[in-house]
N, C-alpha and C positions, 0 to 999 in steps of 0.2 A: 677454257676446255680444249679448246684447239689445239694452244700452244702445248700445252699436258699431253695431249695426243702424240705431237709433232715430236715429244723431247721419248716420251717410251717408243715411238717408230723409229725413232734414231738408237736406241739401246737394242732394237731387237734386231737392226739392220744390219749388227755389227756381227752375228751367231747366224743370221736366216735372210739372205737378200730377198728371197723370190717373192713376201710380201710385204707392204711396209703397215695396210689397212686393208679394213674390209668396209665396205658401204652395202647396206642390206635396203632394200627397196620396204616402206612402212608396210604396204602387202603382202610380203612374204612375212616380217615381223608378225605380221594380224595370225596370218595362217600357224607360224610357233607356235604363238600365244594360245589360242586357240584349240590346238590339237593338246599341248601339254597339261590344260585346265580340263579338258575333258577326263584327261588318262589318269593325274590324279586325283578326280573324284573315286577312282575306281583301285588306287594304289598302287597303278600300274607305270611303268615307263615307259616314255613318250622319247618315240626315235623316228627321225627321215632323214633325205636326202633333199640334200643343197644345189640349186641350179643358179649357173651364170656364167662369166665370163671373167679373164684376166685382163685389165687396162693398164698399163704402167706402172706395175706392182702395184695394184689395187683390184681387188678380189670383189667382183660386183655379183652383188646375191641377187638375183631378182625375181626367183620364185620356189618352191619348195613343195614335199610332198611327203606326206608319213608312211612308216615303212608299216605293212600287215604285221596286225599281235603273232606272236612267237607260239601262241596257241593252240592255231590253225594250220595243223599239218597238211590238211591239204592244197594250201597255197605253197609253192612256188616263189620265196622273196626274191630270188634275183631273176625271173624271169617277169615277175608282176613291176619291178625296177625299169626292166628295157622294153614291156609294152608301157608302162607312162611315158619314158621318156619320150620312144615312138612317136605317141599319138602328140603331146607335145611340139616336136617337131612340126606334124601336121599343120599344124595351128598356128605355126612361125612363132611360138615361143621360145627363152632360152631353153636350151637343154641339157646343155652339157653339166656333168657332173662335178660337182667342185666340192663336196664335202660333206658334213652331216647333221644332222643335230639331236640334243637329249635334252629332256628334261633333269631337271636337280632338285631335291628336298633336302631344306636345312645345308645348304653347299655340299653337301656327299655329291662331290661330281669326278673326283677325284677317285680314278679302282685301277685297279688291273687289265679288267674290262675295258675302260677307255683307254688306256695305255695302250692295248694290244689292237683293238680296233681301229684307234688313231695309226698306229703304226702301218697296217695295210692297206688303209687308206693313201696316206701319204707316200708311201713306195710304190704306189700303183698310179697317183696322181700328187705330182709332187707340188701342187698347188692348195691341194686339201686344206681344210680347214676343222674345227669341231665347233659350233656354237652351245655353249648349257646356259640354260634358261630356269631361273630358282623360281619355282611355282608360288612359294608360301613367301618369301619374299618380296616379291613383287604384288601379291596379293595382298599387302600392307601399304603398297602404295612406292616403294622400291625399285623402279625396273631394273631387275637384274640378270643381261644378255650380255655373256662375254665369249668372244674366239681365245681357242688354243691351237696352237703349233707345235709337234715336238721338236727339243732340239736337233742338232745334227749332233750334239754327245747320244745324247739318249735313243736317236736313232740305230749308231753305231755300236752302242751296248746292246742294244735287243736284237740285234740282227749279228754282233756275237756270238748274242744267248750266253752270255758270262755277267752273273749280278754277287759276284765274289767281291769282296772290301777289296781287295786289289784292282781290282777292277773301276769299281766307281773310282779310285784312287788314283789310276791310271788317266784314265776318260773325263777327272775330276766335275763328276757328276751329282749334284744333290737334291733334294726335295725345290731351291729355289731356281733350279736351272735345269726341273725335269719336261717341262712346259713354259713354252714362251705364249705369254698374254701380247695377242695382236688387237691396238684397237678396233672399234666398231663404230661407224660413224650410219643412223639412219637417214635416209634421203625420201623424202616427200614429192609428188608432184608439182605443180604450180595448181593444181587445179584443188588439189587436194588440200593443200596449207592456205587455199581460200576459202574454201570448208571449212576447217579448223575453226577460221578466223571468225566465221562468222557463226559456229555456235559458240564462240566465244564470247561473242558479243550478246547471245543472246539468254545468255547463263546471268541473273541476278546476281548483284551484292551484294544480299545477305547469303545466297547459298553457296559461294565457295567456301567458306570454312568445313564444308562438311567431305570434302574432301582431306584431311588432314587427320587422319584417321591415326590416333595417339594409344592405341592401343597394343603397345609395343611388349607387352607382358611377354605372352605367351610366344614371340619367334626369339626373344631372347634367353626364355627360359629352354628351347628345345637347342639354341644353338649352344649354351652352353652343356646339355645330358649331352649332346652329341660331342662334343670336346672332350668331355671329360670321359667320353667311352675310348675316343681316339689315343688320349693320354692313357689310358690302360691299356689298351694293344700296344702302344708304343713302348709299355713299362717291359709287358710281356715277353716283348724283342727284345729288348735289354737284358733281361734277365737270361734266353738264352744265347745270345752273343757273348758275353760274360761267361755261360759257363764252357763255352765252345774255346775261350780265351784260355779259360782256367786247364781244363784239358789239352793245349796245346803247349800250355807252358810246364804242364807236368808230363809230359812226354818228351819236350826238349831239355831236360832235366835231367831226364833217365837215360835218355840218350846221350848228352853229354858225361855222365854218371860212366857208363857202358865203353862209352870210347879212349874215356881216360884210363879202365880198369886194362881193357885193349891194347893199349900204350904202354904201358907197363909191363904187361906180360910179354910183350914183343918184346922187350929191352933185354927180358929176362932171355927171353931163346936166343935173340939174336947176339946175346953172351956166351950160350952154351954152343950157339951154332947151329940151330935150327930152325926150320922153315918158319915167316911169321904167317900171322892170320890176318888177311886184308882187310881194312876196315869195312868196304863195304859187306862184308857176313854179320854186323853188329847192326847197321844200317837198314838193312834189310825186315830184320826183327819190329819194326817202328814204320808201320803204315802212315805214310803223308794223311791227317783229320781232314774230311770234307768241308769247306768253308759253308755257314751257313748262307741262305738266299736273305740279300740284303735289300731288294725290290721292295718286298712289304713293309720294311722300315720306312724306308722309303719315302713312299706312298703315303704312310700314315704319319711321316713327319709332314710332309705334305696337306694332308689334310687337317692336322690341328693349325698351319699355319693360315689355311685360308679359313677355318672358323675363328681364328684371331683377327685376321681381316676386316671379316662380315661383320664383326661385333664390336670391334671399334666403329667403323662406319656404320652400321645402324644406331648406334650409342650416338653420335654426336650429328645426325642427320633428324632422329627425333629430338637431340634439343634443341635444336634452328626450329623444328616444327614447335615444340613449348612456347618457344620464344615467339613464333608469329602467332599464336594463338590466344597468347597473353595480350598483344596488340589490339588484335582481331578482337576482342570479347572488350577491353576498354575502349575503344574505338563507338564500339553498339550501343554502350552503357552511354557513352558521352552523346553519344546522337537521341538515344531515349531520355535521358535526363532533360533534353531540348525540348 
């Protein structure tokens, strides 16, 4: 796992120096966990802010804190932000702000929304990070906590504000190069991976199989309605970038039509001896087609790629779990058959 770590830190080093990893402290992980299982019992999105500090390109989390529901107008978010941190401080905690985190369902962690919130974050602290955390995922037994970065294309397209095909073409920007995945390495105390150890030890051998919870129906069934929603938006876009084509190619048509009739007629005066007509008076006639916003595509190419992702790896993560539970259940039989 290390080495996997070591070789995507080295690909993402080559686009983004300023971090190579993040190491998040098991505590502030508890506190994610935690706030995000709350907020989706309720269907709500689960969002805070990230506390720590930068070590040699290495983004150390060491504690965290949820932002107030969006509901309650009479809170203050950015000022209920700088009395935690405040008091924080007090306390000789970290405090400094290094970034954010969200909850995910079914991977929809991928929006506009985060695109655009990453973006200020990261121009305002160019250390930022986003952590998303897949709620129903990991409630299968899954932990699935991963950091984002934008790139510097993607940065320098939104801060443009040009999401024209020329543009990404330009910038040569796409769905796999619109966020860089920085690993996540969590770090335990000593004190604590003694704990571990020792409810480890105090956990029965018949009862760890019950951990392996094989009940993989239902997150594979929602991650593919979710795919196949995202394959329709994305059909959507196609259909009008297509006709956006189609119309530009029948204007450059008519316009070439118009300039050539132009040409000719000039041949004609400038036979007889009189003034031609410039082309731009033809030219004029043919409004430049506004190029459609190409973000949403995007995005949504984006997002069917990472429910391709998740569904391979939960596909072949429950069959390692098959396979040890086949073990596990002959294993039992051959000790009762004794």
């Amino acid at each position: 796992m290390a080495n996997r770590a070591n070789r995507h830190a080295a690909r993402t080093e080559d686009s983004d120096n300023t971090i190579n990893y993040v190491q998040c402290d098991g505590l502030a992980v508890m506190k994610m966990v935690k706030h995000c299982h709350e907020e989706s019992s309720n269907m709500d999105l689960a969002q805070g802010a990230l506390l720590g500090l930068v070590v040699d390109k290495c983004l150390e989390i060491t504690n965290c804190f949820p932002f107030p529901k969006s509901g309650d107008e009479t809170m203050d978010e950015e000022m209920y932000q700088l009395t935690v941190m405040r008091r924080l401080r007090r306390v000789n905690v970290d405090h400094l702000h290094v970034g954010w985190y969200q909850s995910s369902d079914v991977g929809n962690s991928l929006s506009m929304a985060l695109l655009e919130s990453q973006y200020h974050y990261q121009t305002s602290i160019e250390e930022s990070v986003v952590v998303v955390y897949d709620t129903q995922k990991s409630s299968r037994g899954f932990l699935c906590l991963k950091a984002y970065r934008l790139t510097p294309q993607a940065i320098q397209m939104y801060k443009d504000g040009d999401f024209t095909p020329e543009a990404f073409r330009t910038l040569k920007v796409g769905y796999e190069n619109l966020f860089a995945e920085i690993p996540i390495v969590i770090k335990n105390s000593p004190l604590t991976n003694i704990m571990m150890s020792e409810l480890n030890e105090l956990l029965p051998e018949d009862k760890g199989h019950n951990f392996l919870d094989l009940g993989t129906a239902t997150v594979l069934e929602n991650q593919m309605r979710s795919l196949i929603e995202r394959v329709d938006e994305l059909y959507q876009e196609a259909v009008r970038y297509n006709k956006y084509q189609q119309v530009v190619f029948k204007q450059d048509t008519e316009k070439h039509r118009a300039l050539a009739k132009l040409a000719a007629e000039n041949a004609v005066r400038t036979s007889k001896g009189e003034p031609t007509v410039p082309e731009d008076e033809v030219i004029k006639q043919f409004r430049p087609m506004t190029a459609p916003n190409r973000l949403t595509a995007t995005i949504t190419s984006g997002q069917i790629n990472t429910h391709a992702q998740h569904i391979a790896q939960f596909c072949s993560q429950s069959l390692a779990k098959l396979f040890i539970t086949e073990s596990l259940q002959i294993a039992k039989e051959a000790k009762e058959a004794k």
